[in-house]
Structure formats: C-alpha cells, structure tokens
C-alpha positions in Angstrom: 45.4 54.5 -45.6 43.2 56.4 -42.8 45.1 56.8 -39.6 45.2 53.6 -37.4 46.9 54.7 -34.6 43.1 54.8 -32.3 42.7 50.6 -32.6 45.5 50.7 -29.7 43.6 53.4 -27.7 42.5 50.6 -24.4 39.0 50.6 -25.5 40.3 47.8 -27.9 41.2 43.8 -27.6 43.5 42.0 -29.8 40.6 40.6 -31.2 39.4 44.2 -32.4 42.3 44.9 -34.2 42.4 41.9 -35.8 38.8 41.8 -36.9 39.5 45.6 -38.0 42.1 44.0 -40.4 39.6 41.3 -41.9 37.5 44.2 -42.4 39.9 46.3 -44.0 41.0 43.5 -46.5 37.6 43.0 -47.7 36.5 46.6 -47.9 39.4 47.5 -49.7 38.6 44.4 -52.8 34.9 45.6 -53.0 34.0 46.8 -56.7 30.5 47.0 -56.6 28.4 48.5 -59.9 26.3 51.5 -58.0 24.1 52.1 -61.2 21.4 49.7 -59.6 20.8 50.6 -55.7 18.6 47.1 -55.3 21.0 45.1 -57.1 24.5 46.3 -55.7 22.5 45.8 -52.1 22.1 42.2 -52.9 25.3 42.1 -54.5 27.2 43.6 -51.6 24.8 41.2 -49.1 26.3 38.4 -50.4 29.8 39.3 -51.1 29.8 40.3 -47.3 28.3 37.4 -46.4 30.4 34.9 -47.9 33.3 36.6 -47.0 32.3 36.3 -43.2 31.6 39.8 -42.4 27.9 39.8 -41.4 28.6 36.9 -38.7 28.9 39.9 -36.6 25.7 41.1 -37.2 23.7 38.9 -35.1 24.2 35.9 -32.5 22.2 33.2 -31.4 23.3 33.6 -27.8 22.1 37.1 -27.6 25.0 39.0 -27.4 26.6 41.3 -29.8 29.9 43.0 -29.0 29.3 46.4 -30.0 32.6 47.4 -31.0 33.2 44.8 -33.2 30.2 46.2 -35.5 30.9 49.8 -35.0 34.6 49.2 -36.2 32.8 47.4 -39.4 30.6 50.3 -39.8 33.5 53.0 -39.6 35.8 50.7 -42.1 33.2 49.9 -44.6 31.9 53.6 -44.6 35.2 55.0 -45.4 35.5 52.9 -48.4 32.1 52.4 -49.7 28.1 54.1 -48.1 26.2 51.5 -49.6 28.6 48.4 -48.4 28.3 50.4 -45.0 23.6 50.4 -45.2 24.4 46.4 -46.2 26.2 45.4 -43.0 23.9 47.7 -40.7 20.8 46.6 -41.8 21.5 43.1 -41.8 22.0 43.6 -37.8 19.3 46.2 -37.4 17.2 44.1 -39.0 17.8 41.0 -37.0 18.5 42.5 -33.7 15.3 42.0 -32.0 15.7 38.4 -33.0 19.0 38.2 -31.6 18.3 39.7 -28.4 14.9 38.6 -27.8 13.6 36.2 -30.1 12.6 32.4 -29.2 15.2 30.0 -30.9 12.8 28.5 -33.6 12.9 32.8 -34.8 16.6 32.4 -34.5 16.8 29.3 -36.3 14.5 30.1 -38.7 16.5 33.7 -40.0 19.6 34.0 -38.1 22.1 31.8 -40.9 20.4 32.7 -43.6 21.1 36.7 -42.9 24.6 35.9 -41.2 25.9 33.6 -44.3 24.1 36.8 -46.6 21.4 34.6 -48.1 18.6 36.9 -46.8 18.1 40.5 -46.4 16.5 42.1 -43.5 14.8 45.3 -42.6 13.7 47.1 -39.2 10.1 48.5 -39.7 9.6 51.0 -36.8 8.8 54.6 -38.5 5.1 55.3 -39.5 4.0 57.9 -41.6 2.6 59.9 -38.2 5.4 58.4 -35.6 9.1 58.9 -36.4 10.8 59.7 -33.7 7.8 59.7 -31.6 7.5 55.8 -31.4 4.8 55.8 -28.5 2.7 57.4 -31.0 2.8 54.4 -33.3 -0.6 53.6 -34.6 -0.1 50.3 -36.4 -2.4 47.7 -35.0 -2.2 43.7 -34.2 -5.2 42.7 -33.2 -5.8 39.1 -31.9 -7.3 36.5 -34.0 -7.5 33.3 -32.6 -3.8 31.8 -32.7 -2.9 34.7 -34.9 -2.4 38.4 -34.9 -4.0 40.4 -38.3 -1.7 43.2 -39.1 -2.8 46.7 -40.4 -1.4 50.1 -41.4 1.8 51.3 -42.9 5.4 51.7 -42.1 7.9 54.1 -43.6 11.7 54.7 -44.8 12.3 51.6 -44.1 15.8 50.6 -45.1 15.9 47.3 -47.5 11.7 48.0 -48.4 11.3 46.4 -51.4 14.3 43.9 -51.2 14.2 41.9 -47.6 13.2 38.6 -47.2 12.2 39.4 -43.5 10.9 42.8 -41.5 10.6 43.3 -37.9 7.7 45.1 -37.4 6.5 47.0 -34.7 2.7 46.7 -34.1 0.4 47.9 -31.4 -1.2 45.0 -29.5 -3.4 47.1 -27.4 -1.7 45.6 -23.7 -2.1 49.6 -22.7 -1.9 52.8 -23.5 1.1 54.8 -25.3 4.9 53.0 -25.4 3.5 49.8 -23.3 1.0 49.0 -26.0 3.5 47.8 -28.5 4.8 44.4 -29.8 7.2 43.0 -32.3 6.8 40.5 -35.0 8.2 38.4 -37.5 7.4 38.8 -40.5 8.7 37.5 -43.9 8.3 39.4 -47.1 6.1 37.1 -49.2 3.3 36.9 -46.3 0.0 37.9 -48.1 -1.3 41.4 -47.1 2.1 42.7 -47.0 3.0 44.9 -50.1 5.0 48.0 -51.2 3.4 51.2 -51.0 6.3 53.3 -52.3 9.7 53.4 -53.1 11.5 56.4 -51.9 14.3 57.9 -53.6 17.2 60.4 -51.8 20.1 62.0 -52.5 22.6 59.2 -51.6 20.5 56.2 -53.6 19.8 53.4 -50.9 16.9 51.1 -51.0 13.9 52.7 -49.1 10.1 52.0 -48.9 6.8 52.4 -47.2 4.7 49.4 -46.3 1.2 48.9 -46.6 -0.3 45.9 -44.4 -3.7 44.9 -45.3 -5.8 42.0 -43.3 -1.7 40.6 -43.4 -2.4 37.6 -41.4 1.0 36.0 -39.2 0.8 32.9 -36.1 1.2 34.2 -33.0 4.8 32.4 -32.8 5.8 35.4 -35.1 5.6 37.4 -32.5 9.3 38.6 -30.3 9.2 38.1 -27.0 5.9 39.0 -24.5 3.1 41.4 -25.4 3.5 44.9 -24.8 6.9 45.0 -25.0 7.7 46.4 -28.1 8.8 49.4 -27.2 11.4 48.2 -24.9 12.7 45.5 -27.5 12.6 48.6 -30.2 14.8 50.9 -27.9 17.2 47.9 -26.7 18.1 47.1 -30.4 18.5 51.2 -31.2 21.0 51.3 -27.5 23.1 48.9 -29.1 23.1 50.2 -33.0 22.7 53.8 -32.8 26.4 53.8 -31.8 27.4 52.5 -35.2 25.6 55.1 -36.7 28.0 57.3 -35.1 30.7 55.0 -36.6 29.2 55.3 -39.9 29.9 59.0 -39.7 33.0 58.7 -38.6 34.2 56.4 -41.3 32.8 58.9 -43.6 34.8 61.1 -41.6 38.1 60.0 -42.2 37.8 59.4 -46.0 37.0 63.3 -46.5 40.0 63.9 -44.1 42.1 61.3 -46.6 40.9 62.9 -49.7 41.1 66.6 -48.3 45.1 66.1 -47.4 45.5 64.2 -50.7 44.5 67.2 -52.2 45.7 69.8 -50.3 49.4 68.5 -50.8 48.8 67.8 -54.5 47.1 71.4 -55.6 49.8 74.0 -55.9 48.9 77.6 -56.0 51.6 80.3 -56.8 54.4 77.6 -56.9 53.5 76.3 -53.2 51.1 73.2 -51.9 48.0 74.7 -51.0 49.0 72.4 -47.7 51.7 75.4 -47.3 48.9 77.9 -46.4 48.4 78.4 -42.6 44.2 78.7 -43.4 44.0 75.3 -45.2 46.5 74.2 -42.3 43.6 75.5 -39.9 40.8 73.4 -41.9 42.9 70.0 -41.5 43.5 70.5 -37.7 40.1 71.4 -37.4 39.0 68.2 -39.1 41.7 66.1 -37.2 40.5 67.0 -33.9 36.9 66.5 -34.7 37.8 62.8 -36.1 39.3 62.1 -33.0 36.7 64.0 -30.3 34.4 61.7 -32.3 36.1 58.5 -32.3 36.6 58.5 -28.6 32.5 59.5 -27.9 32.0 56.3 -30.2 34.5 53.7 -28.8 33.5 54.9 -25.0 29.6 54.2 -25.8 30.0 51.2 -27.3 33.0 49.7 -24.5 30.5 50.8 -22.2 27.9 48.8 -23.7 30.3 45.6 -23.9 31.8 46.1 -20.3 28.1 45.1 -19.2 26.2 48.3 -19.2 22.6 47.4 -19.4 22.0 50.9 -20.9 24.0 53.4 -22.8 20.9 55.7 -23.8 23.4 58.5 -22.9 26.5 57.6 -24.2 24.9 56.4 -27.6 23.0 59.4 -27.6 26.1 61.8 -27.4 27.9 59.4 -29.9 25.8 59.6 -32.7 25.4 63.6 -32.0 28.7 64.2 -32.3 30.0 62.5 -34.8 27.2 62.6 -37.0 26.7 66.4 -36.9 30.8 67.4 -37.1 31.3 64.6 -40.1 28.5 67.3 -41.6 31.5 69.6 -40.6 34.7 67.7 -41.7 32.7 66.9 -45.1 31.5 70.5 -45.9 35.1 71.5 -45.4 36.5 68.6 -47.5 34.6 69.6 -50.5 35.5 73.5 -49.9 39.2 72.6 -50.1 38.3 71.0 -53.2 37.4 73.8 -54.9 35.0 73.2 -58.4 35.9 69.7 -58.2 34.0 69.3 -54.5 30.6 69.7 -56.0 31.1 67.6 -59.8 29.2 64.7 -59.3 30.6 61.8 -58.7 33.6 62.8 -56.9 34.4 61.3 -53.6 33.6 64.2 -51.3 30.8 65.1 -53.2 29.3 61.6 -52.6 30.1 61.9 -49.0 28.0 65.4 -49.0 25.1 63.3 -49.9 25.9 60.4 -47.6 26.5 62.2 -44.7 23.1 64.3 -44.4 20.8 61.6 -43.8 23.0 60.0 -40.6 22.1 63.2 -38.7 18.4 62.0 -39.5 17.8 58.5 -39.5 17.7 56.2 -35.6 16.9 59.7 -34.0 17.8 62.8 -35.2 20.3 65.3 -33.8 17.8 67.4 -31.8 15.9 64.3 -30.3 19.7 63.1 -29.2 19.5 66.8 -27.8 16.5 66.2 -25.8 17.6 62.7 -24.7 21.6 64.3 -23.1 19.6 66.9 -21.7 16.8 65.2 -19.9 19.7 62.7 -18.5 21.5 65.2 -17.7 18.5 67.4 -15.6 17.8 64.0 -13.9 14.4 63.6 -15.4 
C-alpha cells in the first residue's frame, strides 16, 4: 500500500479521503486484459462507470472539484496507466460541456459519459498547432443554421473509439486565439473519419481526424463565437493539474516497487536496502513524491477555494511532477537491475508511461515559458 499519510495534509475534506478510499477499492479489483488497447479502454469505461467512478468527471452545474479528480488520477495511475487515460478523458472530453455547454449539450452527453455508456475525446491539437493553439487552422465556416467543418486534428486521445469529440474550429470572429469556437460533435456525423491510428510506446488509443464538408447545427456549437480559445484553456486550468496527479501516482508505484525490491535483493549476505547509495536513491525519490504532491494538491485547492485561474499553479504542478516522476522512474528501474528493462515488468511499464505526461496538455518547456512570463509580469 503507497503511503497515505498526505490525504490528512489540510488541503483535504472528509469527503476526499473518503472518495480516495472508493477509489482505492475499485482500482485495487481491476483486472483488465491489455492485449487490445481499444477494447480494455471500453472495458475499463464501463467497469468505471458502473462502479460510479466517472460521476466525477463532469457536472451539470458546472463545477468540478478538482481534487477529487486529481486524487482519482493519482490512485488509478498507481495501479493501472490505461484505467488512469479512461477516467481523464472521459472529463477532458466533456469538460467544455460541463463548464460551458447549454443544457440540451449537457443533457444530451453528460449521463451517458458519467454512467460509462459513451466515450469522449478532446480534439484541440492539429498537425501544424500543438502547443501553439492560436495557430489552429481548422475552419467552421457558416452555413445557414449550420457550421461545415474542415481539416484535421491530431493525437487525440480515444480517436477511433468516442462516441463524441470536442472540437476546436476556427469561426473567423478575428484574428489569432479570438477566432476560435468549440463544437459538439458525435462520432458517426458524416464527413468525420479516421485518418490514422497512432501507435506509442505505452499503447493507448490515439488518432488523427480528417473532417471533410462534415456538416453539424449550429446548436452544436459550446458557448458564443470566438471563444474557443478561452473555453479550450479553462478546461486545460482545471485538468492539467491531474496530469500532474497522473505522474505522481506513477510516482509512488515505482517508489513501492523500488523498496520492495531493495529490501528483498540481498547482495553479499545484506539487503541491498543496507547500502547507504541505494539509501540515497529512496530519499531522493521520497522527497520528490512529496515536493510533488504538495505543487499538485496546492493547484488544485487553489482552484476549488474559488480561484478563477490557476494558469500558474497548474503550470508548476504538472512541471514538477511530471519531469521528477521521469526521475523517481529512471531510478526505480536502475535499482532493478536487468529485471528494470524486461518487458513487462512494472517499472519498465512505468518507463513508457511516464514519458509522454511530460508531453501531452503542454509540454515541460511551454510550462517553462508560462512560470516565467508570470513570474516577469508579462
């Protein structure tokens, strides 16, 4: 069992720690066949749903208590990566709906994803604009009482297996960032097809878009014209945090399997545990764990104590924890020896888990630029 003791640090309600322990008991009973990414996906969609776990991942009132999902994130991360991607995209996929959407989108997708009887996916990256949403070229232009949608999108987490995307579009309101505009749009809407699956090195179900004359009503649309961009970043404030919770879940299994290992391997009659430089390693991993946890838990209290922004906080979160879980893994599978890189043992797994969270919702060096603009005041 990972170390507890931070649930009673005071970023935390009784409600937390109880939820934490739901989450636990679930995580813990998943046995989930990883030989087919799409269908353990599904699998794990529903299993979480009917279980009651993805109730957290959206809310028709429009608020989501960030804590809640990053302490789902950590827990399910530290017992499975792909039960982990199944909660997180159900609520990155919806959260434009639940934040912004009218309440015909909300009724129309919200129960279906909560109870696990749809999938959803966040369409935002184009082959030309990752990081650099502004420069998103994807047009809607205006037909009538409809918008036609054309171009692509890319990595797109759940591509090939949601039953709904949001997709980010440019309208043409203005220029740049304020041109932008979000839509609803289910999977089976004509025009809309797979370009590409994409395979990494931790399997998850990835794919690039192609939208061709893909015709929607203009009630598909979230919220006004134009403002994409700001739905797009108010969804990322709230869920780039759990990101950083995903890490650190990952986190704390490598530091569970490193000790178990450390105390277990003998070498000249004495646990390796005995020798003051793997003593070194585990401290070193112990106080990255924590320095993580609390960036984490501060971003997303901060965000639930009312903070309409938490660019910063998030931004120094996922940073952290995403780029010393690199760390705390690398050192894992060092202290196992030959057995770290066999394939298909734990901290190999988390090698190839871990990489693309430094990556994926803004990498590392953009969370660089973002601290360091904040912090010069620009």
């Amino acid at each position: 069992m990972a170390d507890q003791s931070f649930l009673h640090w005071p970023f935390f309600d009784p409600a937390h720690r109880d939820w934490a322990a739901q989450v636990e008991e679930v995580a813990a009973g998943l046995n989930i066949d990883h030989g087919d990414t799409d269908a353990a996906c599904r699998t794990l969609v529903t299993t979480l749903g009917e279980a009651g776990i993805l109730q957290r991942t959206a809310s028709p009132d429009g608020t989501l208590d960030v804590r809640t999902l990053c302490l789902a994130r950590e827990t399910l991360a530290r017992h499975d990566g792909l039960a982990d991607f199944a909660f997180a995209m159900q609520g990155l996929g919806t959260g434009a709906i639940s934040l912004f959407g009218s309440d015909a989108q909300k009724d129309a997708w919200l129960p279906q994803t909560r109870a696990g009887r749809a999938i959803s996916a966040f369409a935002l990256t184009e082959p030309q604009s990752g990081s650099d949403v502004a420069n998103s070229t994807m047009t809607a232009t205006r037909d009538g009482a409809h918008y036609v949608l054309n171009g692509q999108k890319t990595w797109i987490s759940n591509g090939g297996i949601a039953d709904v995307y949001t997709v980010f579009a440019r309208t043409g309101d203005a220029p740049g960032a304020r041109g932008l505009s979000a839509f609803v749009v289910p999977a089976d809407t004509p025009g809309l097809t797979i370009a590409e699956r994409l395979d990494t090195i931790a399997p998850h179900p990835l794919a690039t878009l192609d939208f061709s004359d893909c015709r929607i009503p203009e009630s598909a649309r979230i919220g006004e014209s134009g403002a994409g961009f700001k739905i797009a970043m108010a969804v990322l404030d709230v869920f780039r945090s759990t990101v950083a919770a995903a890490a650190l879940g990952f986190a704390r299994r490598a530091l569970d399997e490193a000790v178990a290992r450390v105390t277990a391997r003998h070498v000249q009659g004495a646990p390796l545990s005995d020798l003051q430089m793997v003593q070194g390693h585990i401290a070193d991993m112990a106080v990255d764990i924590d320095a993580s946890a609390l960036l984490v838990y501060r971003a997303a209290w901060t965000k639930d104590s009312g903070a309409p922004r938490i660019t910063r906080e998030a931004a120094m979160a996922k940073l952290f924890a995403t780029d010393h879980a690199q760390e705390v893994i690398d050192k894992a599978v060092q202290l196992h020896g030959g057995d770290g890189v066999r394939s298909g043992e734990t901290v190999e797994k988390l090698y190839r888990e871990i990489r693309a969270l430094r990556i994926y919702e803004g990498a590392s060096d953009v969370q660089r630029v973002i601290i360091a603009r904040q912090t010069l005041g620009h």
